[in-house]
Backbone as XML, in Angstrom:
<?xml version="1.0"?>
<chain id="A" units="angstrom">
  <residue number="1" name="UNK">
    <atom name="N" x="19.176" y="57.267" z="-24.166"/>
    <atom name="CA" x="19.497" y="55.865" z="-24.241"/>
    <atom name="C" x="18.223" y="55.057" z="-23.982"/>
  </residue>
  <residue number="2" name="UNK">
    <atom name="N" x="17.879" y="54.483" z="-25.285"/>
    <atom name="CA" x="16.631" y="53.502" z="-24.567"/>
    <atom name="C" x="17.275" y="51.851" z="-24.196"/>
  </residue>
  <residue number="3" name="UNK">
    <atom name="N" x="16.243" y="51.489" z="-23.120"/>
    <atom name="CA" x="16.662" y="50.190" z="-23.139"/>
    <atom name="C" x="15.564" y="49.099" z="-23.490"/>
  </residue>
  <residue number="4" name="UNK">
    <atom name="N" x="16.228" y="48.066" z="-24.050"/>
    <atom name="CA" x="15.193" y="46.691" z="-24.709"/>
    <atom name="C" x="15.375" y="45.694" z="-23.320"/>
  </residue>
  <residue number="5" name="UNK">
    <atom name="N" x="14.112" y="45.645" z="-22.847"/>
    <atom name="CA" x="14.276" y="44.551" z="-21.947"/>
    <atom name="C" x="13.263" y="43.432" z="-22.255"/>
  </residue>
  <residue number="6" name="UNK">
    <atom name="N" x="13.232" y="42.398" z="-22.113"/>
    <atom name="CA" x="12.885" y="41.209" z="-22.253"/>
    <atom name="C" x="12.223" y="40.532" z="-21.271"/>
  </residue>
  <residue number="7" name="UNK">
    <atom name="N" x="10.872" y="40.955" z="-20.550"/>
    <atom name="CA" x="10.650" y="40.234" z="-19.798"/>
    <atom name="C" x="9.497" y="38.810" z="-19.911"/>
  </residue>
  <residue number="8" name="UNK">
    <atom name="N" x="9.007" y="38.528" z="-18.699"/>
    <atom name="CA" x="7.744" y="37.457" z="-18.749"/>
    <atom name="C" x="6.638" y="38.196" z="-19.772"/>
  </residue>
  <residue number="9" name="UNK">
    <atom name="N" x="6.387" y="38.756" z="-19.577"/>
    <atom name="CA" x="4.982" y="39.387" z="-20.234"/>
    <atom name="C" x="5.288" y="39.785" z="-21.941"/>
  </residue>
  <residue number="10" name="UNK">
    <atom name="N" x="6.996" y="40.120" z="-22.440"/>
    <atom name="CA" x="6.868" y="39.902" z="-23.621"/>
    <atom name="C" x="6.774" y="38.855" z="-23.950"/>
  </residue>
  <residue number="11" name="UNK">
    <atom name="N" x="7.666" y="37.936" z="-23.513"/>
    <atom name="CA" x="7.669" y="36.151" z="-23.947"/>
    <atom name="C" x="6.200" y="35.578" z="-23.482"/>
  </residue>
  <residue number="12" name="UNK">
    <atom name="N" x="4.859" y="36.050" z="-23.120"/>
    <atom name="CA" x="3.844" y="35.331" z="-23.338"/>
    <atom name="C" x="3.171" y="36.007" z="-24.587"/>
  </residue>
  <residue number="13" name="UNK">
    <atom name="N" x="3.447" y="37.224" z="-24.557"/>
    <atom name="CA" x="2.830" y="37.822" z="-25.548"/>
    <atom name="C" x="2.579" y="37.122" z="-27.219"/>
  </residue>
  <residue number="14" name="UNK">
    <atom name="N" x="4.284" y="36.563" z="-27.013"/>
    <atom name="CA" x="4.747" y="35.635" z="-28.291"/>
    <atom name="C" x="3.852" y="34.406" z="-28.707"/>
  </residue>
  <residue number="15" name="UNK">
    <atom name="N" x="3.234" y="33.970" z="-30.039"/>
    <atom name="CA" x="3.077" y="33.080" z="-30.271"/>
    <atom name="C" x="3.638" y="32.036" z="-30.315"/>
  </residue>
  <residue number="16" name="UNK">
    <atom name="N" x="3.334" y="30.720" z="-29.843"/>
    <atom name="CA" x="4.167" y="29.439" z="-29.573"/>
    <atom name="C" x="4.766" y="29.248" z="-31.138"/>
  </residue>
  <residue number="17" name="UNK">
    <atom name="N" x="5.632" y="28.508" z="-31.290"/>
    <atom name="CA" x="6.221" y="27.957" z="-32.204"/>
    <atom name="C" x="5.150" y="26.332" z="-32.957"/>
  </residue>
  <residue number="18" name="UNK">
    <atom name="N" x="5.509" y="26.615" z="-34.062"/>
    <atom name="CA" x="4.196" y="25.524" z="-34.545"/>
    <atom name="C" x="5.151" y="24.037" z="-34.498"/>
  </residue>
  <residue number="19" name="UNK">
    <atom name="N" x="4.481" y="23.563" z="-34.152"/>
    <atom name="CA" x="5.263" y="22.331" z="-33.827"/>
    <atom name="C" x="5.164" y="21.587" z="-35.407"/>
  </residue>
  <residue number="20" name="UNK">
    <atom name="N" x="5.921" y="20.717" z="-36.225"/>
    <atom name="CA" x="6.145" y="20.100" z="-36.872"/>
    <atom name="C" x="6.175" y="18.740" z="-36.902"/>
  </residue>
  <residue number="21" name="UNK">
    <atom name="N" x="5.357" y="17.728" z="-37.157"/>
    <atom name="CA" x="4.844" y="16.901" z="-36.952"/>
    <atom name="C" x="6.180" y="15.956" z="-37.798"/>
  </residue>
  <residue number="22" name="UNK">
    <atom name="N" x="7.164" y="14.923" z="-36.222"/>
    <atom name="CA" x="8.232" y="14.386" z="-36.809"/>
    <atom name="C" x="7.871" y="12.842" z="-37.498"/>
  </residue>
  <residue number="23" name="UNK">
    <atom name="N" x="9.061" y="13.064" z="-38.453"/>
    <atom name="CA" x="8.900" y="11.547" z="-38.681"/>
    <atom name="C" x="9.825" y="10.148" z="-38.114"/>
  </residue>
  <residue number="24" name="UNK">
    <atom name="N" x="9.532" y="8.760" z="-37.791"/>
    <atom name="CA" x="10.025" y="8.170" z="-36.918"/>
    <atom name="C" x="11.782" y="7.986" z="-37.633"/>
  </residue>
  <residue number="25" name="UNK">
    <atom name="N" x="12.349" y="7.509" z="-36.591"/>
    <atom name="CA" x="13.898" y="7.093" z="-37.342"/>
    <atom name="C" x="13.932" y="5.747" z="-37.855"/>
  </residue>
  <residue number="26" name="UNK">
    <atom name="N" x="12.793" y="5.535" z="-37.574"/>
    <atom name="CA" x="12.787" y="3.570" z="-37.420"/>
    <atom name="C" x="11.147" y="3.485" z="-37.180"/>
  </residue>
  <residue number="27" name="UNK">
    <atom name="N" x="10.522" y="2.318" z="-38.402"/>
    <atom name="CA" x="9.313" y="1.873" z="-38.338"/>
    <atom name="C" x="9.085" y="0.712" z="-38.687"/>
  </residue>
  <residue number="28" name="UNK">
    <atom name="N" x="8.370" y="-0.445" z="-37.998"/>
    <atom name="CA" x="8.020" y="-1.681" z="-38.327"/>
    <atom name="C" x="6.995" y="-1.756" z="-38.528"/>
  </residue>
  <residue number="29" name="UNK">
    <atom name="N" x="6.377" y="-2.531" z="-39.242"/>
    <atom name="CA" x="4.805" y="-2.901" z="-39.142"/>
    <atom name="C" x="4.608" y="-4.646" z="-39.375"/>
  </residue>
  <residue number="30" name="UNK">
    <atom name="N" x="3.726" y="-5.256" z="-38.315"/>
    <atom name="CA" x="3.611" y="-7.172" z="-38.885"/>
    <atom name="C" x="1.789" y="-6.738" z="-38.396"/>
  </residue>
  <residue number="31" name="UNK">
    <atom name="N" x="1.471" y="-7.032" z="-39.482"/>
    <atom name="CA" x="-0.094" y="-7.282" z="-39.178"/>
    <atom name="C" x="-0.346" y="-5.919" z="-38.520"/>
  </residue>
  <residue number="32" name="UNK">
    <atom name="N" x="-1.698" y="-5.800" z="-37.753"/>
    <atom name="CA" x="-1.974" y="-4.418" z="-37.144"/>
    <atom name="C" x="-1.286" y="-3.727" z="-36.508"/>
  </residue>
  <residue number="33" name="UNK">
    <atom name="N" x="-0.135" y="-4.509" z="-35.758"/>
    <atom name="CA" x="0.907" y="-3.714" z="-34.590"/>
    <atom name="C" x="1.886" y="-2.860" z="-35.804"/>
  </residue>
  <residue number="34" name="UNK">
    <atom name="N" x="2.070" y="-1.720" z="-35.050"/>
    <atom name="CA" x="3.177" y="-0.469" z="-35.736"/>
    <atom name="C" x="4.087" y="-0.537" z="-34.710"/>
  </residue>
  <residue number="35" name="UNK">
    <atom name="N" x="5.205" y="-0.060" z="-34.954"/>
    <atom name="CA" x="6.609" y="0.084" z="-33.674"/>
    <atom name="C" x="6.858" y="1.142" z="-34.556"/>
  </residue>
  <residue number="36" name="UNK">
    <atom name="N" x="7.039" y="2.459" z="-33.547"/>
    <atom name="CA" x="8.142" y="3.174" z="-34.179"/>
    <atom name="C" x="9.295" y="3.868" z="-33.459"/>
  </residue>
  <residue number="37" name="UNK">
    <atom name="N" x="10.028" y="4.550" z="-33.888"/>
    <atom name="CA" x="11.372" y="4.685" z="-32.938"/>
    <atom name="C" x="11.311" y="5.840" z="-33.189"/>
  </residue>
  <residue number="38" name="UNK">
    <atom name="N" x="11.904" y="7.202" z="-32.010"/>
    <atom name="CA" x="12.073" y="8.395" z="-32.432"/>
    <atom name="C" x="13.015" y="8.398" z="-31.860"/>
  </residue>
  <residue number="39" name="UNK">
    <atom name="N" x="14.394" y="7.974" z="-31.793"/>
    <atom name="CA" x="15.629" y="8.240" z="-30.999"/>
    <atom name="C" x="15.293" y="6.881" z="-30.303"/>
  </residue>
  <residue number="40" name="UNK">
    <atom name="N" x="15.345" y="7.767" z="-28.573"/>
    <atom name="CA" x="14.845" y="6.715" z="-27.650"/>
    <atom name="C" x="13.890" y="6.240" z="-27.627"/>
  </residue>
  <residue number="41" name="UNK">
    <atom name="N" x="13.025" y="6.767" z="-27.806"/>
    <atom name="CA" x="11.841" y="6.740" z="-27.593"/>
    <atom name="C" x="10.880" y="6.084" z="-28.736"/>
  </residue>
  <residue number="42" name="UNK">
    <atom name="N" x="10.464" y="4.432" z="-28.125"/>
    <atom name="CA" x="9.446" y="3.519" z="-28.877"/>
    <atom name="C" x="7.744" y="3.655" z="-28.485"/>
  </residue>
  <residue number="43" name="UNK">
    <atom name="N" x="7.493" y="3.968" z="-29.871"/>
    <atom name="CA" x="5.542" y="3.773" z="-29.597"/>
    <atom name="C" x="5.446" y="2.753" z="-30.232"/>
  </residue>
  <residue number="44" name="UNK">
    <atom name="N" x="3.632" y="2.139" z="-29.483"/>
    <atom name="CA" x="3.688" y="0.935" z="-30.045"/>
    <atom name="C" x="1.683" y="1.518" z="-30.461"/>
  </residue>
  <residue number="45" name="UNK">
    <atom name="N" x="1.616" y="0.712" z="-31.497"/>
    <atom name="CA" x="0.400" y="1.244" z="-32.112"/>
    <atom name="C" x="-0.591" y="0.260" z="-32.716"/>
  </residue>
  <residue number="46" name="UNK">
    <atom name="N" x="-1.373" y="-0.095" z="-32.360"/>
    <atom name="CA" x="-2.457" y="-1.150" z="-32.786"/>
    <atom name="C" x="-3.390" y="-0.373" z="-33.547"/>
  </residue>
  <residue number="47" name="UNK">
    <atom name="N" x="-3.311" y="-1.124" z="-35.018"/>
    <atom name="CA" x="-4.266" y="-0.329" z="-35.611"/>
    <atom name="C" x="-5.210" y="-1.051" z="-36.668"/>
  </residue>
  <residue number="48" name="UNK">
    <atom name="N" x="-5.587" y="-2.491" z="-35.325"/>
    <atom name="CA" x="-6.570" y="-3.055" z="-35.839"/>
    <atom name="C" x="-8.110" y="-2.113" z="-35.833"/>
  </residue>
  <residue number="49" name="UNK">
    <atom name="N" x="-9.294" y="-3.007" z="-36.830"/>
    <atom name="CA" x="-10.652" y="-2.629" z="-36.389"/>
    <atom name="C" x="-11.078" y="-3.304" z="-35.689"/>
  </residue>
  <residue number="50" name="UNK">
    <atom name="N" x="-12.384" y="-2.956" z="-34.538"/>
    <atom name="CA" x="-12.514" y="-3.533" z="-33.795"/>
    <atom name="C" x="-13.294" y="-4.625" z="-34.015"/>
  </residue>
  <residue number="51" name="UNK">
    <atom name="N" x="-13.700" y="-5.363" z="-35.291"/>
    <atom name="CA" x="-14.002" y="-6.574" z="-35.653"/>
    <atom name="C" x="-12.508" y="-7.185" z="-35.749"/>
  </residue>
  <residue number="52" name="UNK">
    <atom name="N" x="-11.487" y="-6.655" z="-35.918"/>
    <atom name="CA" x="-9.836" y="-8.161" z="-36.265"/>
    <atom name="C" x="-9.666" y="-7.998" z="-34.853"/>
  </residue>
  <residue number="53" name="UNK">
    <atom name="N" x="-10.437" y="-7.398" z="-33.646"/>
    <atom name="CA" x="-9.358" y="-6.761" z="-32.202"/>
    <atom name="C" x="-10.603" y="-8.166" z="-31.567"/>
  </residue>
  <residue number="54" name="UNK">
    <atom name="N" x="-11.750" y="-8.415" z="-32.256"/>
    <atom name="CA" x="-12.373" y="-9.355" z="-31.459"/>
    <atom name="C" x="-12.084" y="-10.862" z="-31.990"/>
  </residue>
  <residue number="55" name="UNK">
    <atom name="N" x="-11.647" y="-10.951" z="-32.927"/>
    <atom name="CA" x="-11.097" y="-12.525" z="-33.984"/>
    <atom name="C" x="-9.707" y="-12.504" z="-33.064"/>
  </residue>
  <residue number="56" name="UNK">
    <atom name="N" x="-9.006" y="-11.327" z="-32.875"/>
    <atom name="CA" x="-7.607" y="-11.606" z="-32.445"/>
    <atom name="C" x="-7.978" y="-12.755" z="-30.662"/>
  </residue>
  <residue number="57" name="UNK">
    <atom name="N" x="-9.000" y="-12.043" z="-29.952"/>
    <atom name="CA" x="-9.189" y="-12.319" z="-28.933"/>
    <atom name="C" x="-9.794" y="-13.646" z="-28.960"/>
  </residue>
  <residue number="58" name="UNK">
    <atom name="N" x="-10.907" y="-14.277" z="-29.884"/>
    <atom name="CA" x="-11.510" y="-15.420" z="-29.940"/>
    <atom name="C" x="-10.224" y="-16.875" z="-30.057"/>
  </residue>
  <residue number="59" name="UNK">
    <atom name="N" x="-9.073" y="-15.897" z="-31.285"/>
    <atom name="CA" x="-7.886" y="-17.243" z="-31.293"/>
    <atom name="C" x="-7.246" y="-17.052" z="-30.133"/>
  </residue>
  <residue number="60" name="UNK">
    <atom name="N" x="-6.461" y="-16.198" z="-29.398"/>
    <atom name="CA" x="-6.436" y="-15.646" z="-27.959"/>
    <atom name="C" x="-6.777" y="-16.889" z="-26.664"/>
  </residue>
  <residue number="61" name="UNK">
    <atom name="N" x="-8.079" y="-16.763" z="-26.843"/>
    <atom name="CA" x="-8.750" y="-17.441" z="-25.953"/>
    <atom name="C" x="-9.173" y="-19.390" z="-26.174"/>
  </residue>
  <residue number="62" name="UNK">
    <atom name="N" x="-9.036" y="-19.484" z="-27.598"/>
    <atom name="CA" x="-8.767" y="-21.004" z="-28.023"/>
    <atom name="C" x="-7.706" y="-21.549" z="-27.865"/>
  </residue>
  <residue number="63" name="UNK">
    <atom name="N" x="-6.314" y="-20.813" z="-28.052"/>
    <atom name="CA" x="-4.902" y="-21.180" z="-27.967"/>
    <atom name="C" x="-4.617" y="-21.523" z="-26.098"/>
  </residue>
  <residue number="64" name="UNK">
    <atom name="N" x="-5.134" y="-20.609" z="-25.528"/>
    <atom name="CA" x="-4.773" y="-20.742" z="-24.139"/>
    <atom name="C" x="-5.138" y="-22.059" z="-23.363"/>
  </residue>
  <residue number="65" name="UNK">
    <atom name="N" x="-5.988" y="-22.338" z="-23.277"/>
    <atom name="CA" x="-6.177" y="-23.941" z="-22.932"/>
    <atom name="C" x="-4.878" y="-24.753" z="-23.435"/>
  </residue>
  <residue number="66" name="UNK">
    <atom name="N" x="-4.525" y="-25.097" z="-24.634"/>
    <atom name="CA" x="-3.526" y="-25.802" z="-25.558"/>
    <atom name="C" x="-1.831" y="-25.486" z="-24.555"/>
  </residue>
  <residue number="67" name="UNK">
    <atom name="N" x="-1.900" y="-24.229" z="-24.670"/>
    <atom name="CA" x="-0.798" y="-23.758" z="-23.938"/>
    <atom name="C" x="-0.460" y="-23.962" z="-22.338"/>
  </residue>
  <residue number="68" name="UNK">
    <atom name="N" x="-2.057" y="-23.261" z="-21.556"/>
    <atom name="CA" x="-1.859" y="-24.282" z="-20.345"/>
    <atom name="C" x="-1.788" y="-25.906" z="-20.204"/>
  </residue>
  <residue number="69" name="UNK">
    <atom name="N" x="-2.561" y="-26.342" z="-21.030"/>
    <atom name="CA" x="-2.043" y="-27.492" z="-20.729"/>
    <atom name="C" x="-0.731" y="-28.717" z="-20.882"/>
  </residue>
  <residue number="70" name="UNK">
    <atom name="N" x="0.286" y="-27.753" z="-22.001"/>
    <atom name="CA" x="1.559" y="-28.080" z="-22.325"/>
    <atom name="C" x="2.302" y="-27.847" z="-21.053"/>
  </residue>
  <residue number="71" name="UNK">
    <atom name="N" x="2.226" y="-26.380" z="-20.789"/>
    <atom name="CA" x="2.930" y="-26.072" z="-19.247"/>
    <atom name="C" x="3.120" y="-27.120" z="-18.653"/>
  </residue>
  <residue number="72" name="UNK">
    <atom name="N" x="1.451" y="-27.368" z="-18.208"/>
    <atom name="CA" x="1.592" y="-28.498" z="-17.107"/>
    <atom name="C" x="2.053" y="-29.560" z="-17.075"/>
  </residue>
  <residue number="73" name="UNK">
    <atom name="N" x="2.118" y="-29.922" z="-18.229"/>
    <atom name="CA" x="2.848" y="-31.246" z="-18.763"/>
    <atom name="C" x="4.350" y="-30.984" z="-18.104"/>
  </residue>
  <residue number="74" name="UNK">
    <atom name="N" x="4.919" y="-29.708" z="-18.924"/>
    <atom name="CA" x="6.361" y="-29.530" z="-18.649"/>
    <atom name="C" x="6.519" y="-29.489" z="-17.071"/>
  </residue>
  <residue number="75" name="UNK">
    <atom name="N" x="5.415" y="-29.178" z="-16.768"/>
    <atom name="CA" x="6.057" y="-28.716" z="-14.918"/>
    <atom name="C" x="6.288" y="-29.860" z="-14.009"/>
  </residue>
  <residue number="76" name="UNK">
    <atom name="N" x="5.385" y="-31.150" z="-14.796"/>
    <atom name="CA" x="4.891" y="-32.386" z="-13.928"/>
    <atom name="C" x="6.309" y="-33.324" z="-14.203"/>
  </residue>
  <residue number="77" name="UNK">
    <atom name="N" x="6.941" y="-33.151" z="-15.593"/>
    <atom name="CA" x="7.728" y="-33.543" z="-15.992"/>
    <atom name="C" x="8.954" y="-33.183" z="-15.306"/>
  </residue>
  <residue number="78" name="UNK">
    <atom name="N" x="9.401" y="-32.266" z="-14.890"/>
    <atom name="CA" x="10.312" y="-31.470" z="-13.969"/>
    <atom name="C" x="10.277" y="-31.643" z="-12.980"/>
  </residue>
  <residue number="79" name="UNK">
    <atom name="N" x="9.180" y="-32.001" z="-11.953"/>
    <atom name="CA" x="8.816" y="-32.475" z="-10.892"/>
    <atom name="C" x="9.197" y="-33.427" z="-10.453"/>
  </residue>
  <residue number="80" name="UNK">
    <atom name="N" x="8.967" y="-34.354" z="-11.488"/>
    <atom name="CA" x="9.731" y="-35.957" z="-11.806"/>
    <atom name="C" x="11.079" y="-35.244" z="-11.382"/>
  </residue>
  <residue number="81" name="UNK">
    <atom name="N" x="11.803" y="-35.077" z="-12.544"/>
    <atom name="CA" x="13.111" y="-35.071" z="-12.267"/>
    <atom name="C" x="13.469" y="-34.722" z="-11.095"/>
  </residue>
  <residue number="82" name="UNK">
    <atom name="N" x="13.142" y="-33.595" z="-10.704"/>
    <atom name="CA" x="13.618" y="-33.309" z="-9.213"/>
    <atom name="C" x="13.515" y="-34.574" z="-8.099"/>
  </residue>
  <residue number="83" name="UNK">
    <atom name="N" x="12.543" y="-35.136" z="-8.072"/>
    <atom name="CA" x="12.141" y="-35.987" z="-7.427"/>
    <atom name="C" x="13.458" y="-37.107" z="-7.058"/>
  </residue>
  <residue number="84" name="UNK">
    <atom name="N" x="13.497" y="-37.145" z="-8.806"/>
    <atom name="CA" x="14.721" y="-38.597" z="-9.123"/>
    <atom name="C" x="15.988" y="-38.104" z="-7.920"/>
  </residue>
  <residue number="85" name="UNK">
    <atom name="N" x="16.231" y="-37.066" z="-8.170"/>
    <atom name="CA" x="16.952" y="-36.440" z="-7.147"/>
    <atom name="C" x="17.501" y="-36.604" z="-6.113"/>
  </residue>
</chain>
């Protein structure tokens, strides 16, 4: 009677299984950003060059002034109101 046993040292012996490179269930793309979905699981993927990654940052950095200073508007404005209060 022989016996087949199965241990650690056959299962390393084994070559791994080749992994298969999946495709997403769900993909967006707007401009450089990618989204993709594999089930649960969302990647997010920038696949600007790094000349559009420094234009992105120059409008970035022009817009922000514009924006803080709307805030403040809104906050001063709110302030008021409370005040009226």
């Amino acid at each position: 009677m022989v016996k087949c046993v199965m241990g650690k040292a056959n299962r390393r012996k084994r070559e791994p299984a080749k992994r298969v490179p999946k495709q997403p269930d769900d993909a967006v793309s707007y401009g450089p950003i990618r989204i993709d979905r594999f089930g649960r699981f969302v990647r997010y993927r920038n696949d600007s060059t790094p000349d559009q990654h420094t234009e992105f940052l120059k409008k970035v950095k022009e817009s922000h002034d514009s924006i803080k200073g709307d805030l403040e508007r809104e906050v001063t404005g709110l302030q008021q109101l409370i005040d009226a209060l």
